[in-house]
N, C-alpha and C positions, 0 to 999 in steps of 0.2 A: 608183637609190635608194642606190647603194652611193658616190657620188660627194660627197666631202668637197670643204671647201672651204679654204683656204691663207689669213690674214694675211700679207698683205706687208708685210715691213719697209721705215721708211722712208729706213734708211741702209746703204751698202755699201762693203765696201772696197773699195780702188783695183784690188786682185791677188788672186784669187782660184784655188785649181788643187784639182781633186779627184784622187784616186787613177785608174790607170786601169785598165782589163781588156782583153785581146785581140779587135778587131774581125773578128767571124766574119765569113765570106763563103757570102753563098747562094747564088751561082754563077749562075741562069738559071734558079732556081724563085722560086714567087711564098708564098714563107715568112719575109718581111722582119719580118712580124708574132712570129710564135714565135721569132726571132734577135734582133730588138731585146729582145722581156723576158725571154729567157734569159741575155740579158746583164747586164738590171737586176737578175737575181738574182745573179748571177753575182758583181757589186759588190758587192752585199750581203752577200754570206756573205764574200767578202774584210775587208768593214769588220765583219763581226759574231766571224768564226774567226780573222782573222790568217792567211790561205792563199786563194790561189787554186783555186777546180776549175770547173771545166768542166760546164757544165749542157745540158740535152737541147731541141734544137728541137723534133726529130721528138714527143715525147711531146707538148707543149704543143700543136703543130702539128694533130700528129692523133689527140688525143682531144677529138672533136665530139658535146658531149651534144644529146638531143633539145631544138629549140628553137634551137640554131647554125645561123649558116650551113654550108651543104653544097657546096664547092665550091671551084676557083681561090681563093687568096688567105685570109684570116681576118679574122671582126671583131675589133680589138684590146679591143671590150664582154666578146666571148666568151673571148679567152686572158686576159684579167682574171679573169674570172668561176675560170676554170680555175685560176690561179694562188692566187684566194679561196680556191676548194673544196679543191683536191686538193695545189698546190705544183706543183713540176719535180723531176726525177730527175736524176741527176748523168748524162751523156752518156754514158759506157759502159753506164749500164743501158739505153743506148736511145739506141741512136747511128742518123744518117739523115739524110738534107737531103731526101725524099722528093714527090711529090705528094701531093696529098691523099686520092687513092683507097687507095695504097702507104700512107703514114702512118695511116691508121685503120687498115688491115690490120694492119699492125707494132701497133699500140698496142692494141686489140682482143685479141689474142692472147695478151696478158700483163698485161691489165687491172689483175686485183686486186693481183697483186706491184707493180706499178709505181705504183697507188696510194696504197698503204702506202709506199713507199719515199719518194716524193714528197712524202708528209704532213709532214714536219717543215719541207720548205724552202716553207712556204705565204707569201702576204703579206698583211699585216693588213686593208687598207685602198689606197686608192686617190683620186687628190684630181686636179680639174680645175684649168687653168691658166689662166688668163686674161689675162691681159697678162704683162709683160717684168718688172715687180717681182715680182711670186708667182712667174715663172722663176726670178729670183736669186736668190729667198728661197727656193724649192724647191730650190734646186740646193747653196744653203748648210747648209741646215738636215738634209736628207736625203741627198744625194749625186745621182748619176744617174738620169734620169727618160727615159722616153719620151714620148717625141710624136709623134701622130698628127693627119692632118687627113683630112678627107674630100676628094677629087679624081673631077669631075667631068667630063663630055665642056666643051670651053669654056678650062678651065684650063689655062695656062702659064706655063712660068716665063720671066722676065723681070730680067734681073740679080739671080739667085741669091734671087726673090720668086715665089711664087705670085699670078699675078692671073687675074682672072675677066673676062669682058666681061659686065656686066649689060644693055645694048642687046641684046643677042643671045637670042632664047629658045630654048634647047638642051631 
């Protein structure tokens, strides 16, 4: 319900370059979710303070309200949601690249500080993308975005494409 929707313009320039931020590495855990929009925040406070800082996987990671999934990996519905309610905490309050049992632990333990601290860098809103114009026009208008897709048994890639075999019923 929380999912806006994007006018696409229908003219673009030729050269287009956004600012950039330093690409985390999540090493061999399954927290690409909490890395990818700690970084969208991450841009954001750069484009909104004028400074770079560094934001927290671990927090986003593993704080799972009643109602998330519980397990390997994250829904990027539920670190949205996280990022609606509560924001992200700057990485030294809550630094980790943790599992997700480790990560609730950590974040559990320090709850109420860390959501207080987190409340300021919240995001307002959140918009679906549909085609390749609402990308260039998201990508102009607002800066860096995440993208997510669903991946299924079936699915591969295929010169640098996701395809699916629909003959097949997986």
């Amino acid at each position: 319900i929380r999912d806006y929707t994007i006018k696409a313009e229908t003219e673009f320039p030729k050269e287009f370059a956004l600012e950039t931020v330093p690409v985390k590495n999540q090493w061999s855990k399954p927290t690409c979710t909490a890395h990818a929009l700690s970084s969208v925040v991450e841009y954001h406070h750069l484009r909104q303070h004028g400074e770079y800082a560094r934001f927290s996987t671990e927090f986003i990671y593993g704080l799972r309200e009643k109602g998330y999934y519980i397990g390997r990996g994250m829904s990027i519905r539920d670190a949205l949601n996280t990022l609606l309610k509560y924001g992200d905490v700057y990485e030294s309050d809550c630094a980790g690249n943790n599992d997700y049992e480790k990560a609730m632990s950590v974040v559990s333990k320090d709850i109420d500080r860390l959501k207080e601290l987190a409340y300021p860098h919240r995001i307002s809103a959140y918009f679906k993308i549909k085609n390749a114009d609402e990308l260039k026009t998201a990508l102009m208008k607002y800066g860096v975005v995440a993208v997510s897709m669903k991946v299924y048994n079936g699915y591969k890639l295929v010169n640098d494409v996701y395809t699916y075999d629909t003959t097949k019923d997986y």
